[in-house]
C-alpha positions in Angstrom: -0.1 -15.9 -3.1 -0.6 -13.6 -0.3 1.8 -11.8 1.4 1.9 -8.9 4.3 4.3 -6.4 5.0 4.6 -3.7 7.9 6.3 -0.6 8.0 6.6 3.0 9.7 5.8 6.3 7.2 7.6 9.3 8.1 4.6 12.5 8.0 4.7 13.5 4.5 6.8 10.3 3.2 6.4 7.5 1.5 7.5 3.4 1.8 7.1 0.9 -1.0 7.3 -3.0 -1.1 8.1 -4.7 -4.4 6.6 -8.9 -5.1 6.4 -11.0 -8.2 3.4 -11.8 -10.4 4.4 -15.1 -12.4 0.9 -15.2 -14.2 -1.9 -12.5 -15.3 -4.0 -12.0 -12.6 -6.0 -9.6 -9.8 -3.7 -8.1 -7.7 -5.9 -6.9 -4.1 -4.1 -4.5 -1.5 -5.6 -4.5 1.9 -4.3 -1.9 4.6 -5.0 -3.9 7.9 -4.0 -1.7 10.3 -2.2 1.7 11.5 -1.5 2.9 14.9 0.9 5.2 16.3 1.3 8.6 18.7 -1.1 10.8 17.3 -2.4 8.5 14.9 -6.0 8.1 15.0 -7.3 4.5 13.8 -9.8 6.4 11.1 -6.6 8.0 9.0 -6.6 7.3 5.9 -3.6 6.5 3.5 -2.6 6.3 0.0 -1.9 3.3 -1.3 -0.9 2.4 -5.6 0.1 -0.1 -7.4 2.9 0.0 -10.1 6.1 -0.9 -10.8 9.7 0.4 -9.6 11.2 3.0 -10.7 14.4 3.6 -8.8 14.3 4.9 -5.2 10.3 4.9 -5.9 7.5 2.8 -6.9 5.4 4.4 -10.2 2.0 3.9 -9.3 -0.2 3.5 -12.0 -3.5 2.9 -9.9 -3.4 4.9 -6.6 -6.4 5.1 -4.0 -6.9 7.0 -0.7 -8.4 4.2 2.3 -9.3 4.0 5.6 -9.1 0.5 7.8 -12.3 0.9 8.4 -13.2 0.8 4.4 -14.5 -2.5 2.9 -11.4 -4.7 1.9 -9.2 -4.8 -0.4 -8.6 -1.1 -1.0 -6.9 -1.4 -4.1 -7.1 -3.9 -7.0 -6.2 -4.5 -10.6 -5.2 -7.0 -12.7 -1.5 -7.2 -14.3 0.2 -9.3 -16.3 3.7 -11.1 -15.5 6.8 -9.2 -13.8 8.3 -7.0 -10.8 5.6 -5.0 -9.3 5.2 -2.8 -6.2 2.5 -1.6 -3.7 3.2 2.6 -2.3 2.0 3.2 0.6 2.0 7.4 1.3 0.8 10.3 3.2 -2.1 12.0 1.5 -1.3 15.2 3.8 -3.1 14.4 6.9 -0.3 12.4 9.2 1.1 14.7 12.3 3.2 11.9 13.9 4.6 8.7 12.0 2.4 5.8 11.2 3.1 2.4 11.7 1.1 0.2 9.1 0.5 -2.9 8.0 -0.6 -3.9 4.6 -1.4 -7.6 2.5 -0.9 -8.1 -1.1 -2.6 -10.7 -2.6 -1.3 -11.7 -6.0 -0.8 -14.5 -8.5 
């Protein structure tokens, strides 16, 4: 199953986007895009993949990427359950970022 997702993160901040895996199985995050004012298309973001833990998502595998970096950025293989994808500022943001990210799971 693939699904995508788009947001805007605030300079500094954080958004998260929760799925369900039915099976074990790769889980691949690919950031396909981010614009904005101020916003050059080479930033790079965080992204991780965990599970949620109340107004946040506990990222267990967490990676800095770029568009431009060979795709998916992030990847690892879970088993069954409610899991999440963070996307954050690593520190380098000036204006917000609008994003958008696919999450390719079983």
């Amino acid at each position: 199953m693939s699904e995508s997702f788009t947001g805007t993160l605030p300079v500094g901040g954080f958004r998260f986007f929760t799925f369900n895996i039915a099976a074990n199985g790769t889980v691949n995050v690919t950031l396909n895009s981010v614009s904005g004012a101020g916003v050059p298309p080479t930033v790079q973001l965080g992204l991780g993949i965990g599970q949620p833990s109340g107004i946040d998502c506990s990222a267990t595998t967490n990676v800095t990427a770029g568009v431009t970096a060979a795709a998916p950025q992030a990847t690892g293989t879970f088993g069954p359950g409610l899991f999440c994808v963070r996307v954050y500022d690593v520190g380098n943001l000036f204006g917000p970022a609008n994003f958008n990210i696919t999450i390719a799971h079983p």
